[in-house]
N, C-alpha and C positions, 0 to 999 in steps of 0.2 A: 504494500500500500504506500504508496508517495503520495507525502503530505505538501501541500502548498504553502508559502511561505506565509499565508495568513495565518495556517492554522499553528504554526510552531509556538511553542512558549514565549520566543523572545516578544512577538507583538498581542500578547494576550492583555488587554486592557481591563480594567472593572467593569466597563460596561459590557463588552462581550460575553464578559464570564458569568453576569447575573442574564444578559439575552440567552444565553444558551444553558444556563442553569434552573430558569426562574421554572418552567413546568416541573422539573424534579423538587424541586423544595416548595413550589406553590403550588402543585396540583393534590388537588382534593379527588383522591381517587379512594375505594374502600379499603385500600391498606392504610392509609393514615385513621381513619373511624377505626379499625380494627386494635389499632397500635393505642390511640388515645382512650378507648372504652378499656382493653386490659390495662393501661398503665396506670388510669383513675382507678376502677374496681378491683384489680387482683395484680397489683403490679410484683408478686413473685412468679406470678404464671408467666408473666412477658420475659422475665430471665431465664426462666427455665424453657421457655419454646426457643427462645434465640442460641442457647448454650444446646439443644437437642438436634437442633440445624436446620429449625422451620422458616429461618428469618426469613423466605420469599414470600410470606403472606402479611409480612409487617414493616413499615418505614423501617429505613436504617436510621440507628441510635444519632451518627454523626448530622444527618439530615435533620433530623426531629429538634437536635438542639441549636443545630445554626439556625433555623429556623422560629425556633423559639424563640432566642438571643436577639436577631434582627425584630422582628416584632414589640419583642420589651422594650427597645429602645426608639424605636418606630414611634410609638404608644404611650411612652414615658412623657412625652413633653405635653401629650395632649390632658393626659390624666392626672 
């Protein structure tokens, strides 16, 4: 696969990287409902399914918290 010189690291800008990021960390698809319903009601079962090697039916951990992070501080100024 030959990559173009846009896509290499050296010209990866913020803005690109949240364009081509933004449906993985904002898309509202039912793995995120699945991830936030165990994580509020039974948040030992969400450890135990991701350590078992179910994690393709739940947000990734790193996802779930950039996401959360961006948001709090998003939100913070308004609230």
């Amino acid at each position: 696969m030959n990559k173009t010189k846009e896509e290499t690291s050296e010209n990866l800008t913020l803005n690109k990287f949240i364009k081509s990021n933004a449906s993985v960390m904002f898309g509202l698809d039912s793995r995120l409902w699945g991830t936030l319903k165990l994580l509020l009601l039974y948040p030992g079962k969400l450890t135990k399914e991701f350590t078992n090697g179910n994690e393709e039916k739940y947000t990734a951990p790193t996802t779930l918290y950039f996401t959360t992070n961006l948001l709090f501080f998003l939100l913070q100024p308004i609230i």
